[in-house]
N, C-alpha and C positions, 0 to 999 in steps of 0.2 A: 194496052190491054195485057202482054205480056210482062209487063212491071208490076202490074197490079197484082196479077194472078202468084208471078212468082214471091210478091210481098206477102202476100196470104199463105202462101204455100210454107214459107220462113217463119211467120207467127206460128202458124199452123204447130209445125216442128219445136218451136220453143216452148210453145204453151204443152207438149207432151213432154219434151226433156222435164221440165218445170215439174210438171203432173208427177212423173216417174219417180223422180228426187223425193217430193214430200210424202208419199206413199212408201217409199224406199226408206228414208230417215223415219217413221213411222213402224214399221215394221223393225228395223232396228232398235227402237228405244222400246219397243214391248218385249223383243226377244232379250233386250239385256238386261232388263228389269229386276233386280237383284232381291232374288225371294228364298235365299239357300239360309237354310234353320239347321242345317248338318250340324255344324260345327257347336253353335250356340246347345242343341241340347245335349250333344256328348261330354261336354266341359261341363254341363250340368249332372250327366250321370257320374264323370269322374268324380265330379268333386264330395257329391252324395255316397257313393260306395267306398272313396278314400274315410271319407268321415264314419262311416259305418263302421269302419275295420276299428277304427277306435275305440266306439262306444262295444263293440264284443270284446276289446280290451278289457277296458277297465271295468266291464262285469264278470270277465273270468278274474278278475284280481281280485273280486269280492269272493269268488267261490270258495267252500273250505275241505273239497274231496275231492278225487281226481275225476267223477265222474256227474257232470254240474248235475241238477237234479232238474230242471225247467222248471215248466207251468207258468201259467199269465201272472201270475202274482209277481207284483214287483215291474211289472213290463219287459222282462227279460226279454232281449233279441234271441237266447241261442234256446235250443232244443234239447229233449231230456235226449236226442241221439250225437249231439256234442260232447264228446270225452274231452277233457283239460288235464293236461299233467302238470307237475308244480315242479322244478329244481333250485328250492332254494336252502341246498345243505350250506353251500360254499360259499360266503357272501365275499371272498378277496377276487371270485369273478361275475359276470353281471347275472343276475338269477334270470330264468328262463321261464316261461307258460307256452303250451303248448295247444292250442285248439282244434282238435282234430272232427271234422264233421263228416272222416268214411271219406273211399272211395268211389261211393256213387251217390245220387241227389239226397237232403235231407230236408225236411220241410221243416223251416224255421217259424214263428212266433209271429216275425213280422209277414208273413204270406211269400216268405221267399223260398226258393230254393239253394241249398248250399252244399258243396263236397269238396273235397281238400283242406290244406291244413292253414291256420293263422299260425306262425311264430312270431315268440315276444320275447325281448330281452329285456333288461333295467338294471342300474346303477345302481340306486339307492337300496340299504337294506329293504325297505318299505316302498312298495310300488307309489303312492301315492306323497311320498316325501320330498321337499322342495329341491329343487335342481336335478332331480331325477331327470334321465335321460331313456326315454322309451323309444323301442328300436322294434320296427315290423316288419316281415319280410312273409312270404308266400312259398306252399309248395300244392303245383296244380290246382289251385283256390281258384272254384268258381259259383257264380253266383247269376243266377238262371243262367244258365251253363253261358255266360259272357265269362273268362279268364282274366284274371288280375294279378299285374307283376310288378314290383318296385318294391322302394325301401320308403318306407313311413316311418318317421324322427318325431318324436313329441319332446321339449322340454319344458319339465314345469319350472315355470319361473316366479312360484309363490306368490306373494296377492300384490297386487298392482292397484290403487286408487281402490285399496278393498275389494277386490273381486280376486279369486284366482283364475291366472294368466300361462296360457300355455304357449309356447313356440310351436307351431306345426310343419313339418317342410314334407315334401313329395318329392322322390328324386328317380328317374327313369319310370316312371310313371305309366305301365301300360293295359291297353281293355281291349283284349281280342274279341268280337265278335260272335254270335253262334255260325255265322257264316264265312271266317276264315280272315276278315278285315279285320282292322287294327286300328287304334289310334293313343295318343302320348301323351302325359301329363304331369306337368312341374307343378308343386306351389313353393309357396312359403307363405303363412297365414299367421294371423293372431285368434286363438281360442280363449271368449271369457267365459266363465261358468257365471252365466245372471241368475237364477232361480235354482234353485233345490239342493243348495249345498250342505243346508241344514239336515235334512233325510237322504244320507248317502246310501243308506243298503232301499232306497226304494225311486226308484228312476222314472214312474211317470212323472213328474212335477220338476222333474230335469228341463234348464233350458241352456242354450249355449249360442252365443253369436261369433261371428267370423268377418273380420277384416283379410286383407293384402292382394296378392297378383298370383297368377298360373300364366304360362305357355304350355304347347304342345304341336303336335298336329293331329290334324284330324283325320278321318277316316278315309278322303279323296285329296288328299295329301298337301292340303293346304298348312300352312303354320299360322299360329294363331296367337296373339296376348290378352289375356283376360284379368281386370280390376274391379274387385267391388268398391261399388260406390258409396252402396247404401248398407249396413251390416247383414249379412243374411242370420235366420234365424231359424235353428234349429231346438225343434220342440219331444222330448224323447215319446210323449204318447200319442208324434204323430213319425213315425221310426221309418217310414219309407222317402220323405222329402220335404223340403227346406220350405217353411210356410212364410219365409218373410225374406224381404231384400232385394235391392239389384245389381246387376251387373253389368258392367260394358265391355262387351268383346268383339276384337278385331280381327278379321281373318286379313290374311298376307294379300296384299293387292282391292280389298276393297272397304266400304265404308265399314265403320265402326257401325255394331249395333249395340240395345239394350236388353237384357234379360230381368223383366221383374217377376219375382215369385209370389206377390201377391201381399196382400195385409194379414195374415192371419189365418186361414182357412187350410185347414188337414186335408189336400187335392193334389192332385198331380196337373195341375194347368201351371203353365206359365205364358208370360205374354212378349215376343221377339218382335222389338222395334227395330224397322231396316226404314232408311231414308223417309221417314214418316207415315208409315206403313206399320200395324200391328199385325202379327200373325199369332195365333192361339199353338202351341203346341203342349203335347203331353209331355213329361216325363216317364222313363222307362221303370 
């Protein structure tokens, strides 16, 4: 009787160690469940606001007074409260635009807000002349008060399989936060001009697609490398976000995901593939 009982008493004990374990391993694979979208859409913001800072480029390069005139006509990004200043007496050094949007918020065209300044330098007599080299840089530029720092390099590398072909690179790359966070952003990309090259002084019917890679880190201090796969596609009369392409981004230590922007449609959705898992998030 005592053998028996105490054999019961030993299953007994096994069968809850047992129990313990798969409720235990259970509870573990739901807490580690890997659902973090952090990264994926601030690399999404970067890369939108880096690309932005260009197309107010080369519309202040169309401008032809130091004080742009706005209005929806034409799709203009910037605001009749955008001052532009032009130096280009001296062309043995690289001429200058200056975009000044105040120091406090100005409401933009595209429904943003913006204050501080864009500077622009350029090689070529002609901002728009091949192997021009454009050069951007920030002072207190921000945009819904998120802060924007680095150097943005364009070179035009003239027409490539008929299209023109720009170098794009990103170098110390950074987006503070309205709440004091931070996060980094490398690229080096390919710019083609697909659609509207024909109507240059009129940019809704602009379209432009984007190959190559970015790092950084992100916001909770992971690092991260980011490849498009698929071209993303940038439509200018849809001026707030990337209506076509994906991406696959890796954050430091876990799976790779996918970032698609969609077929077409002028939204701010995108759709973050983690381990077969779709999550819907917005764009900022």
């Amino acid at each position: 009787m005592k053998t028996s009982s105490l054999s019961k008493i030993i299953k007994g004990l096994l069968f809850l160690a047992a129990t313990s374990f798969i409720i235990s391993s259970c509870k573990k694979t739901t807490a580690e469940e890997d659902t973090d979208t952090t990264g994926a859409t601030e690399n999404s913001f970067a890369q939108a606001t880096f690309n932005e800072v260009g197309t107010i480029s080369d519309q202040a390069a169309s401008g032809s007074t130091s004080s742009y005139r706005g209005g929806q006509d034409g799709g203009n990004l910037l605001s009749s409260c955008a001052t532009i200043t032009f130096d280009t007496i001296n062309h043995t050094n690289a001429d200058t635009i200056v975009v000044d949007f105040g120091p406090t918020n100005c409401f933009c065209h595209d429904l943003r807000f913006r204050r501080g300044k864009i500077n622009i330098s350029y090689t070529k007599p002609h901002y728009w002349d091949s192997l021009d080299v454009i050069t951007i840089t920030f002072s207190n530029y921000f945009v819904n008060d998120y802060g924007v720092s680095g150097i943005k390099t364009i070179t035009n590398m003239g027409r490539v399989a008929g299209q023109s072909t720009y170098n794009v690179t990103v170098n110390a790359g950074m987006i503070t936060k309205p709440n004091g966070t931070t996060f980094t952003w490398n690229a080096n990309h390919t710019r083609k001009w697909i659609a509207g090259e024909n109507t240059p002084f009129f940019w809704l019917d602009d379209v432009y697609s984007y190959t190559g890679s970015s790092n950084g880190n992100s916001s909770n201090g992971a690092s991260y490398t980011s490849n498009i796969v698929t071209p993303l596609i940038r439509k200018l009369n849809c001026p707030k976000w990337f209506v076509q392409g994906v991406v696959d981004f890796t954050p430091n230590s876990k799976p790779m995901r996918t970032i698609d922007y969609g077929t077409g449609a002028c939204d701010d959705v995108a759709i973050v593939t983690i381990n077969g898992h779709q999550y819907t998030v917005h764009m900022w």
